[in-house]
C-alpha positions in Angstrom: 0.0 0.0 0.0 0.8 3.5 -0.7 1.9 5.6 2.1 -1.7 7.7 1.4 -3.2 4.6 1.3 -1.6 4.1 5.1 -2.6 7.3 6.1 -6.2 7.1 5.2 -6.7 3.9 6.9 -5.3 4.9 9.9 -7.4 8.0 9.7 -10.6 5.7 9.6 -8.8 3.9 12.8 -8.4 7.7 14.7 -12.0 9.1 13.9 -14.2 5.7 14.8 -12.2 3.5 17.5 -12.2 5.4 20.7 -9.3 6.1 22.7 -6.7 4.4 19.7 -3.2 6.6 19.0 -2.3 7.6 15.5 0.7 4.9 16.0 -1.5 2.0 17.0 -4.2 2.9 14.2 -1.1 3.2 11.5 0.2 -0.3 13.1 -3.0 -2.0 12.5 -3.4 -0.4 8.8 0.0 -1.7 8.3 -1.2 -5.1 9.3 -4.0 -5.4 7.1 -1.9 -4.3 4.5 1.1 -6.7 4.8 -1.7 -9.6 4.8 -2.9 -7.7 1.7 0.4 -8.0 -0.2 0.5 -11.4 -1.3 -2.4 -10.5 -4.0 -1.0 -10.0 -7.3 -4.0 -7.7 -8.6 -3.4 -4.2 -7.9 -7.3 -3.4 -7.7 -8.1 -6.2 -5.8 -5.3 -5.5 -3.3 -6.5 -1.9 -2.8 -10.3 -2.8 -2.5 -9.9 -5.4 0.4 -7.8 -3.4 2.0 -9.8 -0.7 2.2 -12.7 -2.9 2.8 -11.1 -4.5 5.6 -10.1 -1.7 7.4 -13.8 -0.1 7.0 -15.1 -3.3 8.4 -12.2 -3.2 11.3 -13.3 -0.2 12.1 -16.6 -0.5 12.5 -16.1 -4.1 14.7 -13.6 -4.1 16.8 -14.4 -8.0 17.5 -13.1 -8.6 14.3 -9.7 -10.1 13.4 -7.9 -8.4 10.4 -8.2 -12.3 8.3 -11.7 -12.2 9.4 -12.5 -8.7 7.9 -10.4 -9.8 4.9 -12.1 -13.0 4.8 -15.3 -11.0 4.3 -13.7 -8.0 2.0 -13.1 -11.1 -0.4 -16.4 -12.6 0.0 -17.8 -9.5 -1.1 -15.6 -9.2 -4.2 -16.7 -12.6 -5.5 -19.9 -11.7 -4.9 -19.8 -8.5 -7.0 -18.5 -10.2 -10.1 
């Protein structure tokens, strides 16, 4: 991901998860990200990851491969 890309994750993070610092909110970006990076399609690396991190952010109960797990379910659905 793009450092923008970083910094408009962690943005989300900051402005929904109470009481989260900017480092902890760019530390989890940066986790959904590197679990991202194995995808070789640039679009589909960018959507769940920005999918994921919505969802994350909206449920904390959530684990990063579960919100991915989902971010993909809703890709193949799309198609």
């Amino acid at each position: 991901m793009s450092r923008s890309d970083l910094i408009l994750a962690a943005s989300l993070f900051l402005a929904t998860i109470p009481d989260i610092t900017p480092a902890d909110a760019l530390d989890d970006a940066r986790q959904i990200a590197s679990l991202c990076a194995r995808q070789d399609n640039p679009e589909y690396r960018h959507t769940i990851f920005f999918v994921a991190c919505i969802l994350l952010a909206h449920d904390q109960t959530l684990s990063p491969q579960d919100a991915i797990t989902t971010a993909t379910e809703l890709w193949l659905t799309a198609r």
